[in-house]
RODO-2510 file (C-alpha; in nm, 4 decimals, decimal comma):
residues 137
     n   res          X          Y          Z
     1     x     3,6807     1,8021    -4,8488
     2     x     3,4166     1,8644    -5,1231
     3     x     3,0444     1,7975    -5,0274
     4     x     2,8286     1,6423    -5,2798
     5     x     2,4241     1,6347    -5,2737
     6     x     2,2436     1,4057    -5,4854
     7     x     1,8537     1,4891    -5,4933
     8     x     1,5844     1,2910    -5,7018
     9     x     1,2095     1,2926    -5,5995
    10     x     1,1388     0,9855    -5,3559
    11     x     1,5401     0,9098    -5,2366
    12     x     1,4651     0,5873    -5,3050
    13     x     1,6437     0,4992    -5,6566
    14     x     1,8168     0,6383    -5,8824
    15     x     2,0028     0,9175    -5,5746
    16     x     2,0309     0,6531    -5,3372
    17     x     2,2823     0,4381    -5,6686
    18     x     2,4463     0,7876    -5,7511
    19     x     2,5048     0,8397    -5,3588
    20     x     2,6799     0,4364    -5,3250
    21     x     2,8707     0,4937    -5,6811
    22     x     2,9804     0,8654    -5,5811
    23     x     3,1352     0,7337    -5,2458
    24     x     3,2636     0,4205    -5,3628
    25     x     3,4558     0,6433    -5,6754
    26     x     3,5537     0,9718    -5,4605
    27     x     3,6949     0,7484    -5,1612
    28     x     3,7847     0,9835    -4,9008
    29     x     3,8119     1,2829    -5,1375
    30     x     3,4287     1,3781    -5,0994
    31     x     3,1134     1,3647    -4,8419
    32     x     2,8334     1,2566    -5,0657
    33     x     2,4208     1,2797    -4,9711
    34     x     2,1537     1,2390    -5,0856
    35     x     1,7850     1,3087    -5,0440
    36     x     1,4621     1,3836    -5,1983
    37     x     1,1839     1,6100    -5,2611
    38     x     0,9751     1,3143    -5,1005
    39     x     1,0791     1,0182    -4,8972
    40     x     0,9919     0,7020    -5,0160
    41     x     1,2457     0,4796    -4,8315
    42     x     1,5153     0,3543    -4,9990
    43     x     1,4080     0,0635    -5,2662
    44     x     1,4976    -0,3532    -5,1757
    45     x     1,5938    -0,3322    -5,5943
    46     x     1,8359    -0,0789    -5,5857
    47     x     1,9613    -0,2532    -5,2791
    48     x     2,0012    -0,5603    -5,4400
    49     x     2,1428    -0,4222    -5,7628
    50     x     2,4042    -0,2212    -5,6472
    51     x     2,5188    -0,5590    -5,4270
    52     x     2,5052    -0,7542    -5,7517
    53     x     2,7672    -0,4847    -5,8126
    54     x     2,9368    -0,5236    -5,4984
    55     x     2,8291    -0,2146    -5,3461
    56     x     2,6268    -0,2067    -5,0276
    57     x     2,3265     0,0339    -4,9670
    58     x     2,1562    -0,1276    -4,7530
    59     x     2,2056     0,1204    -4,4516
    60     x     2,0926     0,4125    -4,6336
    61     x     1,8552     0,6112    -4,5477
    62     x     1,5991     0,8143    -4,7399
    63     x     1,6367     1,1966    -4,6394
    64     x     1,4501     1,4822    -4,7416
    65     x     1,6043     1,7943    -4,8715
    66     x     1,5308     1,9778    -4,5529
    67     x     1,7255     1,7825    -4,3363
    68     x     2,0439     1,9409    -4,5355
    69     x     1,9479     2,3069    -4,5650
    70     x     2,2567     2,4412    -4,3156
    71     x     2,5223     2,2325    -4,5155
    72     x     2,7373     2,4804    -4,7837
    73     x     2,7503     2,2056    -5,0819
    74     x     2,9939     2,2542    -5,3114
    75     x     2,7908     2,0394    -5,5584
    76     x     2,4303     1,9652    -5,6319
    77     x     2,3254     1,6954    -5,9029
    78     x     1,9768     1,6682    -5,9794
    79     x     1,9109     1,2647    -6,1259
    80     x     1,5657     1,3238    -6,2419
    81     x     1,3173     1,6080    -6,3961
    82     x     1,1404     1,6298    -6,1367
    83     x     1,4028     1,6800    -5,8913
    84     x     1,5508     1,9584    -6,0821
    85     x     1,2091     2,1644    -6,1498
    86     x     1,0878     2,1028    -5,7627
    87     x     1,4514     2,1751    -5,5740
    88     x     1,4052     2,4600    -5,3635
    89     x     1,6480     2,7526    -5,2959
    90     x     1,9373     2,6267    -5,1581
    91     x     2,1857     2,9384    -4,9392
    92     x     2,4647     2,7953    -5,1241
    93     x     2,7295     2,8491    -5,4211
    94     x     2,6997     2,4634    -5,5347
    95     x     2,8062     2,3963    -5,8779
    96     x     2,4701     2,2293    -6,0289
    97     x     2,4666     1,8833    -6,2424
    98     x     2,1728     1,7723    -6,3972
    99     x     2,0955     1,4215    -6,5600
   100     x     1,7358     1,2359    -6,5838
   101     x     1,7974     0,9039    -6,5827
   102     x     1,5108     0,6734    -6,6487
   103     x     1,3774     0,5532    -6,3244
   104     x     1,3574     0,1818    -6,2484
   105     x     1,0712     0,1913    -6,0088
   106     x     0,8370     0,2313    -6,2944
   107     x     0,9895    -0,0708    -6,4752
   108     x     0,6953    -0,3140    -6,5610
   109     x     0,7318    -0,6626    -6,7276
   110     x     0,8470    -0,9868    -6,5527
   111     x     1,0950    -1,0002    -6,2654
   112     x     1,3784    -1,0909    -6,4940
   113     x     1,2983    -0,7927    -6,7462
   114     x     1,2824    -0,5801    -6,4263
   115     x     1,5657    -0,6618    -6,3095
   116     x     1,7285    -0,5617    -6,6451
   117     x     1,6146    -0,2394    -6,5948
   118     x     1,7673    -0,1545    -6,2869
   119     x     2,1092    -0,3195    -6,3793
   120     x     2,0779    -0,0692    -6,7148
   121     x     1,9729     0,2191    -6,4911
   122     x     2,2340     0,1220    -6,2311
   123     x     2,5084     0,1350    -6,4832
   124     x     2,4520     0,4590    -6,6639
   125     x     2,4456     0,6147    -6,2782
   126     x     2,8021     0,4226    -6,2123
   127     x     2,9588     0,5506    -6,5708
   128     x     2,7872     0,9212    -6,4838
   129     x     2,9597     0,9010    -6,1536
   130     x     3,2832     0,7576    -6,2339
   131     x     3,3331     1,0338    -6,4873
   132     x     3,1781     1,3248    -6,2420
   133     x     3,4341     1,2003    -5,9576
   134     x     3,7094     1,1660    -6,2351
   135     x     3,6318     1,5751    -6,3823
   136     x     3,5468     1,7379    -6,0244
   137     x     3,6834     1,6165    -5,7872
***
């Protein structure tokens, strides 16, 4: 079974949608994490946005990168600039992915335009990770 890492800075976003949208496409093909440079708990908007989508997060955690040190990845995917620049060596022959999609924490505006920005943020992670499931695994 392939093993998957998604890492971003806080694991609270945009890793913690890739990580729901990577299990929900690989099924029982692939062990998917995730975890950050940081941990900044894992955001009530992304929770609700993936369940608009009918995808539940709401029992994930937010891990930091240390925590997964001893597992042999097969795949890393970076989802943010940040991430990618700060990851530290990782003992392992992971294929590496990178992508910075916007993040949706920063959105400002009213609730509703908000909102909008996570579901837009939300769905380039679930066409990204469709597609990544769909050519690697």
């Amino acid at each position: 079974m392939k093993k998957i890492l998604v890492l971003c800075t806080g694991n609270s976003c945009r890793s913690q949608i890739a990580e729901g949208y990577l299990r929900h496409f690989a099924g029982e093909t692939a062990e998917v994490y995730s975890a950050g440079i940081e941990t900044h708990g894992v955001n009530p908007k992304a929770i609700e946005t993936m369940k608009a989508d009918g995808i539940d997060i709401s029992a994930h955690t937010s891990n930091n990168v240390n925590e997964y040190m001893d597992i042999d990845f097969d795949f890393l995917i970076t989802v943010c600039d940040n991430a990618k620049e700060s990851c530290p060596y990782f003992p392992t022959q992971a294929k590496k992915f990178h992508y910075n999609f916007p993040d949706p924490a920063k959105a400002s505006g009213t609730e509703t335009e908000v909102q909008e920005q996570f579901k837009v943020v939300r769905d380039m992670i679930k066409n990204y990770s469709k597609d990544f499931i769909k050519e690697n695994i």
